[in-house]
C-alpha positions as CSV (number, residue, x, y, z in Angstrom):
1,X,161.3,56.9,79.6
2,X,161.9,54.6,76.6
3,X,163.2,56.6,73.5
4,X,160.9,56.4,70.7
5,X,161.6,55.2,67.3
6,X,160.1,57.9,65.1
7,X,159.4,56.7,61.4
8,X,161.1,58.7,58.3
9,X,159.9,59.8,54.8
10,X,161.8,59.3,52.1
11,X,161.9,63.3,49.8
12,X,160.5,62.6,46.3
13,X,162.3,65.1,44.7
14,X,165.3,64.2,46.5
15,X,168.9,62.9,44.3
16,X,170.3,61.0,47.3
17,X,166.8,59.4,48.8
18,X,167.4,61.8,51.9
19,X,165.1,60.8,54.7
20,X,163.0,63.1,57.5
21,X,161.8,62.0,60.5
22,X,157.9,62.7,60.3
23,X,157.8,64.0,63.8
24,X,160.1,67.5,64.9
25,X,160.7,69.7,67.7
26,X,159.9,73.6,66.3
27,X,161.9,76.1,68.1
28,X,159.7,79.1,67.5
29,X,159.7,81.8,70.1
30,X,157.1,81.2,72.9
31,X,158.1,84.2,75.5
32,X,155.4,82.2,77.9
33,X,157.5,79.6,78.1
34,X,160.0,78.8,80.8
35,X,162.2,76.3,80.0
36,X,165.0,76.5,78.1
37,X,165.8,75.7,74.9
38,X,168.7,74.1,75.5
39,X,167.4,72.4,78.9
40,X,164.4,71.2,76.0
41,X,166.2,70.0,73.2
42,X,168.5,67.7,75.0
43,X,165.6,66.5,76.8
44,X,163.8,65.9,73.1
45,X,167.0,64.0,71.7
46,X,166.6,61.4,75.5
47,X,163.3,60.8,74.3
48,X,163.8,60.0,70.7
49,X,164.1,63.3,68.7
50,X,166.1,64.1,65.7
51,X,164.3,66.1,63.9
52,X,164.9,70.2,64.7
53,X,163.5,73.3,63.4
54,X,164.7,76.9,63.7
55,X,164.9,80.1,61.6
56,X,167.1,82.8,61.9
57,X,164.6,85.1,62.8
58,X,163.5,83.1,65.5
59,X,167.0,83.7,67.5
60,X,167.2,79.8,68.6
61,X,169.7,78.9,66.4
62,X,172.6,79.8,68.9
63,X,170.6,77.5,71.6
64,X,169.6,74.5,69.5
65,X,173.3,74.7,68.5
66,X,174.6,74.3,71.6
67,X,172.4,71.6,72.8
68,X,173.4,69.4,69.6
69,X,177.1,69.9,70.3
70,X,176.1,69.4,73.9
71,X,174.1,66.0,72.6
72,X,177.0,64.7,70.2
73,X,179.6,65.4,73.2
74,X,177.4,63.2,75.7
75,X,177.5,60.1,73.2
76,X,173.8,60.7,73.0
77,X,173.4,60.9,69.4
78,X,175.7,61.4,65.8
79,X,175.6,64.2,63.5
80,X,174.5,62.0,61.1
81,X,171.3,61.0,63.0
82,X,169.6,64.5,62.9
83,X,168.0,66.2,61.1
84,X,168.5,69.8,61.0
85,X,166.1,72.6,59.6
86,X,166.8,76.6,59.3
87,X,165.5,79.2,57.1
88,X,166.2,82.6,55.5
89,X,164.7,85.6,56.1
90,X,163.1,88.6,54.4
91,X,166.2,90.8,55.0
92,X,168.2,88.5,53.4
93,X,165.6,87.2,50.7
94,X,168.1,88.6,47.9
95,X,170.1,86.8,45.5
96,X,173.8,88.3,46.6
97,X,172.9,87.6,50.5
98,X,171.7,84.1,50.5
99,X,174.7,82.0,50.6
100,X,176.1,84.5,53.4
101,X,172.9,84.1,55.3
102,X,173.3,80.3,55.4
103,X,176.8,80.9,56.2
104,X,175.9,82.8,59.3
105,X,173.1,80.1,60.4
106,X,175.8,77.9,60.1
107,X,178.7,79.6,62.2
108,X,175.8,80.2,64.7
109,X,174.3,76.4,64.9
110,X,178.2,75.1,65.4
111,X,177.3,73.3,62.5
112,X,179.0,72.5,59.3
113,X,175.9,71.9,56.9
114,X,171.9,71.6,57.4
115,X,169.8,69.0,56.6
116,X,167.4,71.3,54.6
117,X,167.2,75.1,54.5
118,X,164.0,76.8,53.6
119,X,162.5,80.5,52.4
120,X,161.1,81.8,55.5
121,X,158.1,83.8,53.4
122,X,157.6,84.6,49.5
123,X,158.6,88.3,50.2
124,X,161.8,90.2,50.3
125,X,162.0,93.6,52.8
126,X,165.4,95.7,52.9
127,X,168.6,94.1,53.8
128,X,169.5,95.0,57.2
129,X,166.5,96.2,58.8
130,X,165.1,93.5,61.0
131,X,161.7,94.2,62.3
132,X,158.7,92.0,63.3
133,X,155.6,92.7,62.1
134,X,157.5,93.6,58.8
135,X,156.2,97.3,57.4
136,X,154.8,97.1,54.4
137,X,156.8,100.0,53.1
138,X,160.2,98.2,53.6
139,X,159.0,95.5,51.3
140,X,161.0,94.9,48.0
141,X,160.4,93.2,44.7
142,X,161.3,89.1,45.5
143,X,162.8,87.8,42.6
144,X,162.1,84.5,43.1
145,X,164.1,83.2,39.8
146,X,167.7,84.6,41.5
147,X,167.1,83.6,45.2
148,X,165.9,80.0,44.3
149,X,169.4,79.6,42.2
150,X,171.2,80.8,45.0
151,X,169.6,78.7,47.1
152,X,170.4,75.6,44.9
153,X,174.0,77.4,44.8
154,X,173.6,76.6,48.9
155,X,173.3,73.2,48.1
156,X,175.7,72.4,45.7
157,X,178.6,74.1,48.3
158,X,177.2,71.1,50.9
159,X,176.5,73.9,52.8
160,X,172.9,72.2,52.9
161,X,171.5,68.7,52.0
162,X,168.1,70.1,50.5
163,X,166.2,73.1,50.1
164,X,162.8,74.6,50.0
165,X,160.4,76.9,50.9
166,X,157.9,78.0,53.9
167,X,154.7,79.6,53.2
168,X,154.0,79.2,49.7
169,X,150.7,78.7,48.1
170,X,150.1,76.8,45.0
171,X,150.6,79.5,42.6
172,X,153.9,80.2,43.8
173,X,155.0,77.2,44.1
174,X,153.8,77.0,40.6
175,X,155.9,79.8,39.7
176,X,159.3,78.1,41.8
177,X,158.5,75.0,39.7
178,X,158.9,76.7,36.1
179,X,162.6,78.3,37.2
180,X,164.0,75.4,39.3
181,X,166.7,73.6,38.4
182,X,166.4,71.6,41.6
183,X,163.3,70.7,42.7
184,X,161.8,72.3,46.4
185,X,161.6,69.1,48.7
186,X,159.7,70.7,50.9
187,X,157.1,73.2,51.9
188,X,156.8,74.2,55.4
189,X,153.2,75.7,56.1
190,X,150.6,76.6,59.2
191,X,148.2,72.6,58.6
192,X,146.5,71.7,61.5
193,X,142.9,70.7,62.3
194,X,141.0,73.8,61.6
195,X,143.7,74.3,58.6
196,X,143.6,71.2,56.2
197,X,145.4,72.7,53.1
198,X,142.9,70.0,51.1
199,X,144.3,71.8,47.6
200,X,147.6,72.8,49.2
201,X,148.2,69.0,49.7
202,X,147.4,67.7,46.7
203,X,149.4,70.0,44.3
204,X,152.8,69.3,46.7
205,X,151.7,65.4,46.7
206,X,151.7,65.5,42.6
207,X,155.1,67.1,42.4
208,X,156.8,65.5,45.3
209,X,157.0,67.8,47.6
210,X,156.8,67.0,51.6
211,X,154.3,69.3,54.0
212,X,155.9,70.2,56.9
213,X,153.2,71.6,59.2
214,X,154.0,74.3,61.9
215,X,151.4,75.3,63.8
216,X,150.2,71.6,64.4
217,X,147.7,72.1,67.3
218,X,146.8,75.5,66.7
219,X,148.6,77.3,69.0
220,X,147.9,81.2,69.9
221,X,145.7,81.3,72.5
222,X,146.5,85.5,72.3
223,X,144.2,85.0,69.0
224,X,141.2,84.3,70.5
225,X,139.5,80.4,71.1
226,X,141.4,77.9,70.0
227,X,139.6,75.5,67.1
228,X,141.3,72.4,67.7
229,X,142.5,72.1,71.2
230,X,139.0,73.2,72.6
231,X,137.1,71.2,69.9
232,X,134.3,69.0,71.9
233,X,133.9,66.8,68.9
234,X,137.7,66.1,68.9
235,X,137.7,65.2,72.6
236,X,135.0,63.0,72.0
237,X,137.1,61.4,69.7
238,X,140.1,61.6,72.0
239,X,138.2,60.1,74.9
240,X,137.0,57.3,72.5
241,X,140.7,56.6,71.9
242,X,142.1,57.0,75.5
243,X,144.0,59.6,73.8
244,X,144.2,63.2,74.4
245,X,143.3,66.4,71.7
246,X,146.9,66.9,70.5
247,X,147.8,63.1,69.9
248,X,144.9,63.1,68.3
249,X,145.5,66.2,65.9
250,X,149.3,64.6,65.7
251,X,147.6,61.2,64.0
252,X,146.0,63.2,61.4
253,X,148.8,64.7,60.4
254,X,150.5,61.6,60.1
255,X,147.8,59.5,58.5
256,X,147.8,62.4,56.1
257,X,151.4,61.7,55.0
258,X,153.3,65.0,56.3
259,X,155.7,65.8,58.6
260,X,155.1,68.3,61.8
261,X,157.0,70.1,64.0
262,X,155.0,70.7,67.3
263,X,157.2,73.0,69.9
264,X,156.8,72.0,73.5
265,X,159.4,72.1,76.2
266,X,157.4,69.9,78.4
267,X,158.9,66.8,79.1
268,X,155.6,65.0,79.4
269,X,153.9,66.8,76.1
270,X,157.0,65.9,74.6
271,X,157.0,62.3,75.0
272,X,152.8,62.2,74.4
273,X,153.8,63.8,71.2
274,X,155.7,60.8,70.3
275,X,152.7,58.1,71.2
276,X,150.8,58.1,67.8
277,X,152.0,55.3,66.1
278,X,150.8,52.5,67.3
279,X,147.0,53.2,66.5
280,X,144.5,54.8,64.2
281,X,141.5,57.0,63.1
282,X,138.7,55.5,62.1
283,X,137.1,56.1,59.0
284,X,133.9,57.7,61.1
285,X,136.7,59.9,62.7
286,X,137.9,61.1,59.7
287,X,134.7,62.2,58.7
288,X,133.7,64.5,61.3
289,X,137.0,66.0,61.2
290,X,136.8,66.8,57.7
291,X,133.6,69.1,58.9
292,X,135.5,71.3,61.5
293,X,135.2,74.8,60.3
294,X,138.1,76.5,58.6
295,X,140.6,79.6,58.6
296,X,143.8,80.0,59.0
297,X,145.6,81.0,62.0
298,X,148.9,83.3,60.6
299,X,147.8,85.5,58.0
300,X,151.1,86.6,57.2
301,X,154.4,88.3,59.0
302,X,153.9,92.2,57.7
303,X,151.8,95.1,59.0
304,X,149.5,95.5,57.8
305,X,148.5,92.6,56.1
306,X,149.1,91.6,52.4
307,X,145.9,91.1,50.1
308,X,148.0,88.8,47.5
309,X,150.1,86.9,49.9
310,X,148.3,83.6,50.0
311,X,146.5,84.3,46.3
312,X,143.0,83.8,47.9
313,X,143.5,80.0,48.3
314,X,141.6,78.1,50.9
C-alpha cells in the first residue's frame, strides 16, 4: 500500500509558521472496536499518517505513546515528522494544575513536547474527581483569564509547540481573544455533514484560527440514525464519484479549509480516508449538501446537560 502524502496548513496565528497535516488519526475511546491502538497507529504511520490526536481523558495516551516510540525505533518515521495533539481536562481546568497536567501527558506519551495541546471543554469540575458524564454539581467556576496564561506558560517552557481550545463557541472564543496574550491556533469542535459550524467557521477564519473537526462522519450509531453515513442524497453523490459516503464527507471538510481527525483502526478505512485529494465536489454537490438538516451530535460531557454551554449558537 503506497504511503500517502497528506497536505499541511500553515497556523495563522502561529510565530514560527508551524504546519498540520489536514488529515489525523483521533484516538477517542470506541469500546466496539477490536483492534488495538497500538496495532492501529503503527499501521496509520505505514500508510502515511502523522497527524495524532488524544486527550487525557481518553486513556490512549499511554498507547499512542508507545506506538510512536515503537514507530521512531523502526526507522519509520522522525519526531519531527508528527504531529502530536493532547488536551486537558476538566479536573485539571485550573490555573495551578495546568502545567502539571501537561507534564503528566508528557511522561505518559514518552514524549518530550506536543505539537499542540488543547482545553478539552470551557468548564472546570473538582480537581481529582474523574467522572464521565461530569455531575453538574462537581462543576466549578472556569476562570478562563488564569488557565489560558498557564496554558501560554505551557508553551513558553517548550513543553508544547501551540495551544488552543476544544469546544468553544464564538462567544467564548470571543471572550479567550480579549485576555490572550498568545493567540488560540486552534479550535477543535464536533463539524461534519449534518454539523456545518456556517458561523463557527467564519469567526475562527477572521481571526486565524484552524477547525479541527472530531466527529467527521458522524459517528454514534448508540444515538439513533446516523445523518450523514445513511444520507441517500450523499450516496448519490458518492456513487456519482465512484467514491464512497465518508470520502465524500472527508472532501468537504477539506474543500472547507479545516483539518479532521477521523478514528478508524481499519486498515482499509484507513487508507480510503487518505484518497480525497485528487478530486472534487462539484458546485451542484455543494448545494445539496448545504440543505442536509442540522443538529449537533455531542451536546456536551456533563449530566445533565448545560443550557449555556454552546450559547444557543447554531
Amino acid at each position: 500500500m503506497a504511503v500517502v502524502e497528506i497536505p499541511t496548513l500553515v497556523f495563522p496565528n502561529s510565530s514560527s509558521q508551524q504546519r498540520v497535516p489536514v488529515v489525523g488519526m483521533g484516538s477517542a475511546p470506541d469500546f466496539t472496536c477490536k483492534t488495538d491502538t497500538k496495532e492501529a497507529i503503527i499501521e496509520a504511520i505505514k500508510q502515511g499518517y502523522r497527524h495524532f490526536d488524544t486527550a487525557a481523558a481518553y486513556g490512549s495516551e499511554q498507547a499512542l505513546g508507545e506506538a510512536l516510540k515503537e514507530a521512531v525505533q523502526l526507522g519509520l518515521v522522525s519526531r519531527q515528522d508528527l504531529f502530536v495533539t493532547s488536551k486537558l481536562w476538566v479536573t485539571d481546568n485550573h490555573p495551578h494544575l495546568v502545567v502539571s497536567a501537561l507534564k503528566k501527558s508528557l511522561r505518559t506519551l514518552q514524549l518530550e513536547y506536543l505539537d499542540l495541546y488543547l482545553i478539552h471543554w470551557p468548564i472546570s469540575s473538582q480537581p481529582g474527581k474523574f467522572s464521565f458524564p461530569i455531575e453538574v454539581s462537581d462543576l466549578l467556576p472556569f476562570d478562563v483569564k488564569g488557565v489560558w496564561e498557564a496554558m501560554e506558560e505551557c508553551q513558553k517552557l517548550g513543553l508544547t509547540r501551540a495551544i488552543g481550545v476544544s469546544n468553544f463557541s464564538v462567544k467564548k472564543l470571543e471572550n479567550l481573544l480579549s485576555v490572550a496574550t498568545i493567540r488560540p491556533v486552534v479550535n477543535q469542535v464536533e463539524m461534519n455533514l449534518a454539523w456545518q459550524q456556517k458561523k463557527l467557521r467564519e469567526f475562527c477564519s477572521e481571526n486565524g484560527i484552524v477547525i479541527t473537526a472530531f466527529s467527521p462522519l458522524r459517528k454514534g450509531a448508540s444515538k439513533g440514525a446516523n445523518e450523514v453515513m445513511e444520507n441517500e442524497m450523499l450516496k448519490e453523490i458518492a456513487e456519482a464519484h465512484g467514491k464512497t459516503i465518508a470520502q465524500v464527507s472527508l472532501r468537504w471538510l477539506y474543500e472547507q479549509g479545516v483539518t479532521f481527525v477521523p478514528k478508524s483502526y481499519d486498515k482499509g478505512r484507513m487508507n480510503q480516508n487518505l484518497q480525497i485529494f485528487d478530486w472534487k465536489l462539484t458546485k451542484e454537490d455543494l448545494q445539496k449538501i448545504s440543505q442536509i438538516y442540522q443538529n449537533r451530535l455531542i451536546n456536551g460531557p456533563t449530566k445533565p446537560q448545560l443550557n449555556d454551554l454552546w450559547d444557543d449558537e447554531i
